[in-house]
C-alpha positions in Angstrom: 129.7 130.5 -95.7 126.4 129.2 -94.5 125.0 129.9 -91.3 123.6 127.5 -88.5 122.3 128.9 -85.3 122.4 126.4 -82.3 119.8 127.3 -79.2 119.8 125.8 -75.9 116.4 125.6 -74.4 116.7 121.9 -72.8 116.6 123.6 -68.5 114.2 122.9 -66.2 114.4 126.5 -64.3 113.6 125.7 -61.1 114.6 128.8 -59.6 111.4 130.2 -61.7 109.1 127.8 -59.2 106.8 127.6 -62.2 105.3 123.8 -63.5 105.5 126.2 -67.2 109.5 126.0 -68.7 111.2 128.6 -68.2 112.0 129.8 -72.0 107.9 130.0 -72.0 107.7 132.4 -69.6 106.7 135.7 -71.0 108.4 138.9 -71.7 106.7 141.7 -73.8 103.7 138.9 -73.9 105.9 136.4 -76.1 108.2 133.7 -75.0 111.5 134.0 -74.2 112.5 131.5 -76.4 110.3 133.5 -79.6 112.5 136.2 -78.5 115.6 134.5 -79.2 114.5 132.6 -82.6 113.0 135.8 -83.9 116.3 137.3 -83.6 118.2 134.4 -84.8 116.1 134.6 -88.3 117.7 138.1 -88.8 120.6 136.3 -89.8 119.1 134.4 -92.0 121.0 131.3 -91.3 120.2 127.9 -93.4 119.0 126.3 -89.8 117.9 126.6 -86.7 118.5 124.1 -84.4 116.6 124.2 -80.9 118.2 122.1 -78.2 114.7 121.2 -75.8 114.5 118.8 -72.8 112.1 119.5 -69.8 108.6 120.2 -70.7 109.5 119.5 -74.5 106.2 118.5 -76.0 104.6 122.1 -74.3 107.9 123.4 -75.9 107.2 122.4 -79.1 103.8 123.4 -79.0 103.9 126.7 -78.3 106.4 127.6 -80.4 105.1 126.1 -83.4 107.7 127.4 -85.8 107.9 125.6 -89.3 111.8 126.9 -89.2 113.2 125.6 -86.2 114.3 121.9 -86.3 114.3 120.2 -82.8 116.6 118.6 -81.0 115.8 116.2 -78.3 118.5 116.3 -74.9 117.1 113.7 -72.7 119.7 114.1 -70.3 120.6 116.9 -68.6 124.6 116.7 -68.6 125.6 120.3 -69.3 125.9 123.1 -72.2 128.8 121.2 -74.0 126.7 117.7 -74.3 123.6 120.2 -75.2 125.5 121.3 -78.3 126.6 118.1 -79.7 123.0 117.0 -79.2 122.5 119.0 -82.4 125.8 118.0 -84.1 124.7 115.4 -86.3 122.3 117.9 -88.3 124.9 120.6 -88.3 127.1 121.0 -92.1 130.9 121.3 -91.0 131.3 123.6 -93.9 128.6 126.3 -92.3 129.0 128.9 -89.4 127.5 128.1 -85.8 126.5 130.5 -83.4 125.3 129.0 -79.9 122.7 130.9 -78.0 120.5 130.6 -75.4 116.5 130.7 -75.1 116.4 132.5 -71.6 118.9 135.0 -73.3 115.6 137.0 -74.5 117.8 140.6 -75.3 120.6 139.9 -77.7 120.8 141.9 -80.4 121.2 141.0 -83.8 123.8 143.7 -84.9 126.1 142.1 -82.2 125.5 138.6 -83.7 127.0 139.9 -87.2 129.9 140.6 -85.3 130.4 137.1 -83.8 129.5 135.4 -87.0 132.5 137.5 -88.7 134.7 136.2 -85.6 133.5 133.4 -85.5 134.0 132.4 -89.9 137.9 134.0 -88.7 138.0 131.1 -85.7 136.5 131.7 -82.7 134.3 134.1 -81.6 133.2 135.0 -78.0 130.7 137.2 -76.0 131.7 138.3 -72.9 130.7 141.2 -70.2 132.3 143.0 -67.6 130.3 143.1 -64.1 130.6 144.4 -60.8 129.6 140.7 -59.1 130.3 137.7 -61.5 129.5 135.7 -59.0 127.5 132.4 -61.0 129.2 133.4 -64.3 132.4 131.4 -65.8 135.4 133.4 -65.8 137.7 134.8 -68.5 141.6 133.9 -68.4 143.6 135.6 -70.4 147.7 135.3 -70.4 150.2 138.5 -70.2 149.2 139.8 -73.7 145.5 139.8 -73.6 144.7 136.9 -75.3 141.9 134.7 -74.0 143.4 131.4 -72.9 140.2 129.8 -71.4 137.0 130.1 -69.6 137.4 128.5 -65.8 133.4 128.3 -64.2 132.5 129.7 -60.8 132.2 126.6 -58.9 135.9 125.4 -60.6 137.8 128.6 -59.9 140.3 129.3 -57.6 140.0 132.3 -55.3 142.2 134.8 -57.3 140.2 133.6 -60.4 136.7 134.6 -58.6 138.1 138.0 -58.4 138.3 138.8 -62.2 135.2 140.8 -63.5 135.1 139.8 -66.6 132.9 137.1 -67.2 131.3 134.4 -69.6 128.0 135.1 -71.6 127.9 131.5 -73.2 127.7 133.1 -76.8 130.0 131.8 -79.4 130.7 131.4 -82.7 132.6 128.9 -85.0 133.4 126.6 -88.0 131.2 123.1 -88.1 134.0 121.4 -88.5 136.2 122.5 -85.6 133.1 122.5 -83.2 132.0 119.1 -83.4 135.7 117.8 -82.7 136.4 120.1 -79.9 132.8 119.3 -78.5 133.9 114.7 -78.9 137.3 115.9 -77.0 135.2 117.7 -73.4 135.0 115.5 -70.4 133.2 115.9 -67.5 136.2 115.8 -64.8 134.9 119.1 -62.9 132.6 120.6 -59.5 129.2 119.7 -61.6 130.4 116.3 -63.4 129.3 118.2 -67.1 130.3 118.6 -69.9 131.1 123.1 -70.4 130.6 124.0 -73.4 133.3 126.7 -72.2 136.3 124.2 -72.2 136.0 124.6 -76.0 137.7 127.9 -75.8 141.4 126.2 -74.2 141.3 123.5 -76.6 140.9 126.3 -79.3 144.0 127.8 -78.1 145.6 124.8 -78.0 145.0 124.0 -81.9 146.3 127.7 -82.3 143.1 129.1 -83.4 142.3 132.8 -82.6 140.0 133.3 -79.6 138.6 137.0 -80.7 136.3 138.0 -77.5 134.0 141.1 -77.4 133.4 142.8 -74.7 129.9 143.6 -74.6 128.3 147.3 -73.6 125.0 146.1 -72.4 124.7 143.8 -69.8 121.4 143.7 -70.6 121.4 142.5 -73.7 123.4 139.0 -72.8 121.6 138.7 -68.9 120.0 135.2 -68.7 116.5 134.3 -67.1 117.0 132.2 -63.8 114.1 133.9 -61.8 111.5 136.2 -61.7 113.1 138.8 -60.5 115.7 138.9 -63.2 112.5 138.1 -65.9 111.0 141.7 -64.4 114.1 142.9 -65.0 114.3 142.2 -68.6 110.7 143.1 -69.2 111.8 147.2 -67.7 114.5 147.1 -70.0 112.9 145.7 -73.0 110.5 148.3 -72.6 112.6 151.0 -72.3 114.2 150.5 -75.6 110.1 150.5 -77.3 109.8 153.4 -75.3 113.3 155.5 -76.9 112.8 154.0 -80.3 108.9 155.7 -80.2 110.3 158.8 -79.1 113.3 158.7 -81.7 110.4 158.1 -84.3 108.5 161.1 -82.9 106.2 160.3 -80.2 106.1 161.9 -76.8 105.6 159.7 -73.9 104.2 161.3 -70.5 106.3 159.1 -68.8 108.5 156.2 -71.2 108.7 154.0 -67.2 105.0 153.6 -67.3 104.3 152.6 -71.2 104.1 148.6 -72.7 105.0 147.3 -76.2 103.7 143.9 -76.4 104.1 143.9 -80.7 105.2 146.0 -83.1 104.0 149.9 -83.2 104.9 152.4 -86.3 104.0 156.1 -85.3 103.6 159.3 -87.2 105.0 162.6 -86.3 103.6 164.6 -82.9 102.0 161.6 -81.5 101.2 161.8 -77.3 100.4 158.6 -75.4 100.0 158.8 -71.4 100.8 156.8 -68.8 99.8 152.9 -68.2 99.2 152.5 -72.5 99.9 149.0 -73.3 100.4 148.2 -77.1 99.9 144.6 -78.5 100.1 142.5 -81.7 100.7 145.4 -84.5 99.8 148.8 -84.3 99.8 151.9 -86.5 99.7 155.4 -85.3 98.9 158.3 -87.4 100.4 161.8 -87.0 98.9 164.1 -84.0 97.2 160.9 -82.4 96.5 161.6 -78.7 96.1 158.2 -76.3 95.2 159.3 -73.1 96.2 157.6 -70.0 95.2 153.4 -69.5 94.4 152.8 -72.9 95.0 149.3 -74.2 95.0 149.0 -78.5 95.9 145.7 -79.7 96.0 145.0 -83.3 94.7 148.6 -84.4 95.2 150.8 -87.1 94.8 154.6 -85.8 94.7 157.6 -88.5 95.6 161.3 -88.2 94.6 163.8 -85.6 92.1 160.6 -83.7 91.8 161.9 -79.5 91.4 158.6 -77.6 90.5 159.7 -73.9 91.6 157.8 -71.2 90.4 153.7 -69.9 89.9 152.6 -73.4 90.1 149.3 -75.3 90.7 149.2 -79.0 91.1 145.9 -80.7 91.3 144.7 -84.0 89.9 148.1 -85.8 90.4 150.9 -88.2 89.8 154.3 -87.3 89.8 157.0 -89.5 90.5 160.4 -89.3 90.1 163.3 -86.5 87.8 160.6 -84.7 87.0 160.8 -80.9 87.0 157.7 -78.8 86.1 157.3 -74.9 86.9 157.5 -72.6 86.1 154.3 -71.2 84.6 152.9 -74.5 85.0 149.3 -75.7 86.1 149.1 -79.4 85.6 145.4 -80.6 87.2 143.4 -83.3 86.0 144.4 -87.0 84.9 147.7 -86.5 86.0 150.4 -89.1 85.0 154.3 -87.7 85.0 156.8 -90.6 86.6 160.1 -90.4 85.1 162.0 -87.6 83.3 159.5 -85.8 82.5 160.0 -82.0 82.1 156.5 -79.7 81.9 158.1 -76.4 81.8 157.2 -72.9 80.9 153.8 -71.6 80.0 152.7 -75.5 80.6 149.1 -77.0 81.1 148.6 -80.3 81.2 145.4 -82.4 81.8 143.9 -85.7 80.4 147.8 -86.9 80.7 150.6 -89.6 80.1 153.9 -88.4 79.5 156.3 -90.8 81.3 159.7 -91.4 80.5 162.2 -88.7 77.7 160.1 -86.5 77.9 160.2 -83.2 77.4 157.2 -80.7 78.3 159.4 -77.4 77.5 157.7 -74.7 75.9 154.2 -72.8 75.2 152.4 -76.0 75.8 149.1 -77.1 76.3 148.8 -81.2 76.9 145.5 -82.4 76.7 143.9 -86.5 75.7 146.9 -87.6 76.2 149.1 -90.7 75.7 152.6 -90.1 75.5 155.7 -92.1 76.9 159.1 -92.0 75.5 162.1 -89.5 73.5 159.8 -87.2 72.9 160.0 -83.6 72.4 157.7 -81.3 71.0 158.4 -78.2 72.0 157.5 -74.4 71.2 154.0 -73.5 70.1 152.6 -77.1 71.7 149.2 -78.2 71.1 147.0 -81.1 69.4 143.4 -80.0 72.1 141.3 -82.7 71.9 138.5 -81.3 68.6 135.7 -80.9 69.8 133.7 -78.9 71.4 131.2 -81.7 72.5 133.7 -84.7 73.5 137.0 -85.6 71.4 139.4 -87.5 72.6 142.9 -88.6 71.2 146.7 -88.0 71.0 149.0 -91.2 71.1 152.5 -90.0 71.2 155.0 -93.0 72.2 158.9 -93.4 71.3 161.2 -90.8 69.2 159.0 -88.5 68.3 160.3 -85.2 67.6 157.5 -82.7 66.2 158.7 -79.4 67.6 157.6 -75.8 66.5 154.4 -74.6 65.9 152.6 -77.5 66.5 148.9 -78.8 66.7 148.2 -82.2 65.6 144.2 -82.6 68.2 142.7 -85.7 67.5 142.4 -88.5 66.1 145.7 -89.1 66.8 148.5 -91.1 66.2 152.4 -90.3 66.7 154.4 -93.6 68.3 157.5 -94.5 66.7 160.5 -92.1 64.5 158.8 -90.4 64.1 159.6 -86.3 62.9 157.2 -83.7 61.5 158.4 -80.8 63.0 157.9 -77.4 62.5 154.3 -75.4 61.2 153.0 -78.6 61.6 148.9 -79.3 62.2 149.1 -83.5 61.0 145.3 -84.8 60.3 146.1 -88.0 62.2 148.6 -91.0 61.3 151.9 -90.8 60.3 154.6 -93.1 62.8 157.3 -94.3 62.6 160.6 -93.3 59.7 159.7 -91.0 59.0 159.6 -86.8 58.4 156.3 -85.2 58.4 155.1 -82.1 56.7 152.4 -80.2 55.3 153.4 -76.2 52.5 152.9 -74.1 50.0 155.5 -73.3 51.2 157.4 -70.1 48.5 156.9 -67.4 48.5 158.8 -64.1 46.4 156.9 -61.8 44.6 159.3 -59.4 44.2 158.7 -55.9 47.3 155.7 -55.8 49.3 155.4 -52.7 52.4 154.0 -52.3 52.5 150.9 -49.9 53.5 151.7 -46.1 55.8 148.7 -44.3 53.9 147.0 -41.7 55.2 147.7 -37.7 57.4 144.8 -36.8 57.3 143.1 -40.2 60.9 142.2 -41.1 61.9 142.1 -44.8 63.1 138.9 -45.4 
């Protein structure tokens, strides 16, 4: 049977006090509603309908999804009215599952298990907590059997005391939904239309209400405020944090760690406190990430160290290379293996060759650079003229002295050595000195200027 997937995204969220709509707040650095769709497409259903209302055309252009077919709810009149919003796209012969895009957690293993409820008759989510208050209830008669859902604000005192409450997630045939959904009236506390009344007029047709209790509360907790969104974000994070470790990375401490993509390790990898991961990122066996570390978009190989307050973006770096700490890795930069970019070093749009060294207070930037080379404290590579981008050829085993600025386009070939505070305009000789300075004059006799009694510095 074919599969449509139904998400409700139409609220304002005003609890969030945010002008931005509340399945666009972030979690993990992506939507909640991303969350939600990217899990519904592990299903592979035939369609995915998203129910939007306040703040639709931001909505729709964030989440700019060539799968997702939207579904306009101008009004406001409750989850049941939401749903039949997206009726008229929906096959009666296919499989629905409803879900919601503040619902960021739920899993997709639990969704097989509704769908295969839900293709039997009816199938429901619900969760057991220790204060339901807010959450419909679950009625069930003498044998067990749920008979309907009753919401907060509708139930009787005796009613509010039952635990076990209503997650909104459901599944069922087409067919049956859309003429349960034309039979709901809005004759209750919030003049709506519940999507949970569904569930008594199942029973009454004699279909079979199968509800799961679910483990995780987690996993079906809504977003209605930013507490609740922090929440989500520590417990998100703890299950990046336990499927690293599983995979065989140690983390200093998993409380103090950030996924913000997707990360593949290798085996005996260490990462310390306050890393944040983002977009995709590879690790390599016996990587070490030391503490504050941000790598977005990286692909790390074996046995790299990278010392602590570094920023890695959109690189390749090979094998048993050192990095930091507090050096600045900038997109397109490939490090061969045993590279060294040390402290307070910026690199940019750069090849650095097998085994050279850029250790510290130097900016490198369009520049292709050999194997064995040194560069010295304090040299950077002028790239830039103030309207293009030239690039720096460095050859094998260069030596470039501290201080020094090599002026783009320029290229330094294979052993040559520049001599400290040098300005390099022109290509340079292999295997031979050069440098550029002024004589050094001492000027006998020179004294250094005295201030002036009762002259203030201005």
């Amino acid at each position: 049977m074919k599969l449509e997937i139904i998400i409700l995204a139409a609220g304002q969220g005003t609890r969030m006090r945010s002008a931005l709509p509340k399945v666009l707040h972030p979690l993990a650095g992506k939507p909640l509603l991303a969350h939600v769709i990217e899990t519904a497409k592990k299903l592979e259903p035939t369609a995915i309908h998203v129910v939007y209302g306040h703040g639709g055309d931001l909505v729709r252009e964030r989440i700019a999804d060539p799968q997702v077919q939207w579904v306009e709810q101008a009004k406001q009149l409750g989850t049941g009215h939401a749903v039949e919003q997206a009726m008229p796209a929906v096959d009666d012969n296919s499989t629905v599952i409803v879900l919601y895009g503040d619902v960021p957690l739920i899993r997709a293993e639990t969704l097989q298990t509704l769908l295969q409820q839900g293709e039997a008759g009816l199938g429901l989510l619900t969760v057991l907590l220790p204060d339901p208050t807010g959450y419909g209830r679950i009625i069930r008669d003498e044998a067990g059997q749920v008979k309907a859902i009753i919401e907060h604000k509708d139930a009787t005192e005796q009613q509010r005391q039952i635990k076990e409450g209503n997650t909104g997630i459901l599944s069922c045939p087409g067919s049956r939904l859309r003429r349960w959904l034309k039979s709901l009236d809005n004759s209750n506390a919030q003049g709506e239309f519940y999507l949970t009344d569904v569930i008594a007029l199942a029973v009454n047709d004699g279909v079979n209400v199968q509800a799961s209790v679910i483990a995780d509360v987690h996993e079906v907790a809504g977003v209605n405020d930013r507490l609740q969104l922090a929440d989500l974000e520590r417990n998100y994070q703890k299950r990046c944090a336990d499927a690293l470790m599983r995979s065989g990375a140690t983390l200093i401490d998993p409380a103090r760690f950030d996924q913000r993509g997707s990360v593949t390790v290798g085996q005996d990898v260490v990462i310390d406190v306050g890393v944040v991961f983002e977009g995709d990122v590879i690790l390599g066996d016996r990587v070490r990430i030391g503490a504050n570390c941000l790598l977005r978009n990286v692909r790390i190989s074996d046995d790299v160290t990278i010392e602590p307050m570094s920023l890695i973006e959109e690189a390749e770096i090979g094998k048993q290379c050192s990095i930091g700490p507090f050096a600045r890795i900038r997109p397109g930069t490939q490090l061969a293996e045993k590279a060294k970019v040390g402290n307070f070093v910026e690199v940019k749009n750069s090849m650095i060759g097998q085994g050279s060294k850029v250790n510290h207070l130097a900016y490198v930037g369009d520049t292709t650079m050999g194997n064995d080379v040194n560069i010295g404290a304090g040299t950077i590579t002028c790239n830039y003229d103030g309207a293009n981008k030239h690039r720096t050829v460095i050859g094998d085993r260069v030596f470039v002295g501290s201080d020094t600025q090599l002026v783009a386009p320029v290229t330094i070939s294979n052993d040559a050595t520049i001599g400290a505070g040098s300005t390099i305009t022109r290509d340079t000789p292999a295997g031979e000195l050069t440098l550029s300075r002024s004589k050094q004059v001492t000027i006998s006799g020179w004294k250094r200027p005295v201030k002036i009694k009762g002259n203030k510095a201005k």
